[in-house]
N, C-alpha and C positions, 0 to 999 in steps of 0.2 A: 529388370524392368519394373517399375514401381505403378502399381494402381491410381485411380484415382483418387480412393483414398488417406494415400501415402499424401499424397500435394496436397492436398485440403489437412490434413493434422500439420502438414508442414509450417501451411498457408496461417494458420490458428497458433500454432506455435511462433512465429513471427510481430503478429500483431500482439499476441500476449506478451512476449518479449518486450516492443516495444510500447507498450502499454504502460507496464510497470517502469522501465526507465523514462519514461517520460512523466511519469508521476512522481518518481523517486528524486528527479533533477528539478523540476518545479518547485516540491515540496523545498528542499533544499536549499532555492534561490528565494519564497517568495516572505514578505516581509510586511511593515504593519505602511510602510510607505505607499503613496500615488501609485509610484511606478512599478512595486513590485507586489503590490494587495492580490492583484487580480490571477498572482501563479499559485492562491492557496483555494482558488476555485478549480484550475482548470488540473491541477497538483492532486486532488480531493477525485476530480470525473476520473483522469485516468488510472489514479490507482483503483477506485471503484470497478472500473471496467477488467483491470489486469488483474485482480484480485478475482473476479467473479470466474471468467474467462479461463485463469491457471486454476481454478477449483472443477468447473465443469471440466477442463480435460483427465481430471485425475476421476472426475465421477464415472465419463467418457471408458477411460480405460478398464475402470473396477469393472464395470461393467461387462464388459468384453472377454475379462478373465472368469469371470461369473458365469455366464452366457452362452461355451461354448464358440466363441470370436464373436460371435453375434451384435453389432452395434444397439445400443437403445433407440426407439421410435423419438421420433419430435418431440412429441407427448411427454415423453417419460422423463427428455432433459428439462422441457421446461417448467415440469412439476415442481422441479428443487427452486424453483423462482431465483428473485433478487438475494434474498437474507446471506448477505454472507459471514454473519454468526453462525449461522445454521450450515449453510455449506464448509465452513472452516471443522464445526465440530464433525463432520460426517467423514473428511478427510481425516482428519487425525483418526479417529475408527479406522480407516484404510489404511495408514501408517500402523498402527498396532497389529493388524489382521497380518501385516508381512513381516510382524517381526522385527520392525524398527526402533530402534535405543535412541536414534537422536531427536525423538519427539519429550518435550519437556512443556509441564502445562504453562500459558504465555501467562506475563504480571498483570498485574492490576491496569498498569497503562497501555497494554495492548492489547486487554480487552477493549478499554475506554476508544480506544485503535479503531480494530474491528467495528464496534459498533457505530464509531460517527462514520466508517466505509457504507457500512450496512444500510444506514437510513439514507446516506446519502443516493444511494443504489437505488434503492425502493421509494424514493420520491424528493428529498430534504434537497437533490439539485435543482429541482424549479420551486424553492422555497423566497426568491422574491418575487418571481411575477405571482406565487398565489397567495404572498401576502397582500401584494396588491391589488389582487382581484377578491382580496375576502375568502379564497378557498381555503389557507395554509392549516395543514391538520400533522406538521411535521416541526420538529426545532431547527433552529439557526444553525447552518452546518459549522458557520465562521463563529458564532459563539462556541461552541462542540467543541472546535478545533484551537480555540484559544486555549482551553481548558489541557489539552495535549500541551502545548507549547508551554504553559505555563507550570508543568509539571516537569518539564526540561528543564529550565529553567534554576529552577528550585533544584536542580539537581548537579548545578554549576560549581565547580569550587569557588568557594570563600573569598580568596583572594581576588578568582577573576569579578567575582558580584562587587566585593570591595571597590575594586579599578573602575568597573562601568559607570558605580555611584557616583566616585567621586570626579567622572569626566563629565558624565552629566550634568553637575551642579557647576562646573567648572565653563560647561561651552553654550549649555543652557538658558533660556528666563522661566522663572517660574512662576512670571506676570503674565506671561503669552501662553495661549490656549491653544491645542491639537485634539480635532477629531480621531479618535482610536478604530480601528476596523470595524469593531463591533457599534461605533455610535457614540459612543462613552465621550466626553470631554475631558480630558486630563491637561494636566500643563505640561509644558512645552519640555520643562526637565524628566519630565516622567515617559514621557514621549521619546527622547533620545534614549532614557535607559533600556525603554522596551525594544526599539531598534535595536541597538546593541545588542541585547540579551535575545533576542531572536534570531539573530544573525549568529552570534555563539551557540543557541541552546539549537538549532535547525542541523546539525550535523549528527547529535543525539536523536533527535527524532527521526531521523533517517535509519540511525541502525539499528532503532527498537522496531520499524517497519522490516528492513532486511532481516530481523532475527525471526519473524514470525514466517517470513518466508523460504528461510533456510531448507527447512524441514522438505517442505516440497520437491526440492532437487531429488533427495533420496526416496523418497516416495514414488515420482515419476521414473527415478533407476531402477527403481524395483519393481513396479508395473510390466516398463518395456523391457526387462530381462524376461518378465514371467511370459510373456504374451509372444516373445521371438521363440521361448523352449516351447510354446503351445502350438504355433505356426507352423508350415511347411520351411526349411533348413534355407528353401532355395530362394525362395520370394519372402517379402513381406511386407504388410501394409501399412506398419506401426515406426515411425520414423525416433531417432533417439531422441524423443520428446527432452529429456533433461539437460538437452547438449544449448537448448536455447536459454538456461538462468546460470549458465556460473555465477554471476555477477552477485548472487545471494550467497557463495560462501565466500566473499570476503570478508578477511577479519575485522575485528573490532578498531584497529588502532588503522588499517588500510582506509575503511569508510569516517572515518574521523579526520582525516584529513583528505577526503576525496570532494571537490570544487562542485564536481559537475558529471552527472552522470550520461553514459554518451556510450552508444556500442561499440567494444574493442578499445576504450580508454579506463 
């Protein structure tokens, strides 16, 4: 018979789940176009939220093995606030405390990562209406996040960059003008190439996001081992928190050609 809660980490386990795949799939799909601009905001809220959310459960747990089973007050979780630089480097401390080898420090661009999550978290999503309103005390999440994309990008092989260039100039005018996401005017061939090249470099981006969240699976494995051998044999409150991400150890060639991210596809 399971506690209350056992349902509520389940209930948090779930949403977290579908948290980050639905970030993971936006981010994925969304692009410098009309019609797909708008999946790098909402791409941006829910990994913020699944990123925040799978950090506080692993604080949730430290905690508990710390504690005597003892849960943290309200208080105590929401000390660790929004920052999830700060909460990311607090886990990785929790991953070395158990003795975990698959923690390796993240690159350059997954810091760059992390941090447009971070401000995003902590205010940078109502960064148009408070531009609007004269309040804005945050950066452009969509400029932030161009900056990601465009280091994909540059990370493309030669040949594909070669191909895009010269489809662009090929399907392009580079007398007609295109607004860019960020505002920017560029012409219309420059326009296609970024299409393109966002469309190709967004697969890349996705597995520098899964790689930083790898680590967490074993993390969470090692939490809810330690915390069932602390427990009574017969009951327990701590559900296999890690059974809700496989989807972060897939490999590198598996998410490079994965469309669309979708639970149990």
């Amino acid at each position: 018979m399971f506690d209350k809660g056992y349902q509520l980490l389940v209930q948090e386990g779930h949403l977290t789940m579908s948290s980050l795949l639905g970030g993971l799939n936006s981010i994925r799909n969304a692009n410098i176009d009309d019609v797909h601009r708008g999946l790098f905001y909402s791409g941006l809220f829910e990994l913020a939220t699944g990123f925040e959310r799978l950090m506080k459960i692993t604080i949730f747990l430290e905690h508990k093995i710390n504690n005597q089973l003892k849960n943290p007050t309200n208080d105590q979780l929401k000390s660790f606030g929004h920052n999830i630089q700060e909460l990311h480097s607090n886990c990785i401390k929790f991953a070395k405390g158990h003795g975990l080898k698959t923690v390796s420090p993240t690159s350059e661009i997954q810091d760059v990562i992390l941090e447009v999550l971070s401000s995003f978290a902590k205010g940078s999503r109502y960064y148009n209406l408070d531009q609007l309103t004269s309040g804005n005390k945050n950066k452009d999440p969509i400029e932030q996040w161009l900056s990601v994309i465009q280091f994909h990008i540059w990370g493309l092989r030669s040949d594909v960059i070669k191909k895009l260039e010269t489809e662009a100039i090929q399907v392009a005018n580079v007398d007609n003008w295109q607004q860019n996401i960020n505002g920017e005017w560029i012409t219309e061939c420059e326009f296609y190439y970024l299409l393109k090249a966002t469309e190709k470099s967004s697969y890349h981006v996705v597995w520098s996001i899964v790689s930083i969240l790898k680590p967490f699976y074993y993390l969470l494995k090692a939490q809810t081992h330690k915390l069932h051998k602390m427990e009574d044999c017969s009951s327990t409150s701590i559900p296999y928190m890690y059974e809700f991400f496989p989807f972060v150890l897939a490999s590198k060639k598996a998410v490079l050609r994965k469309k669309n991210w979708v639970w149990g596809k």
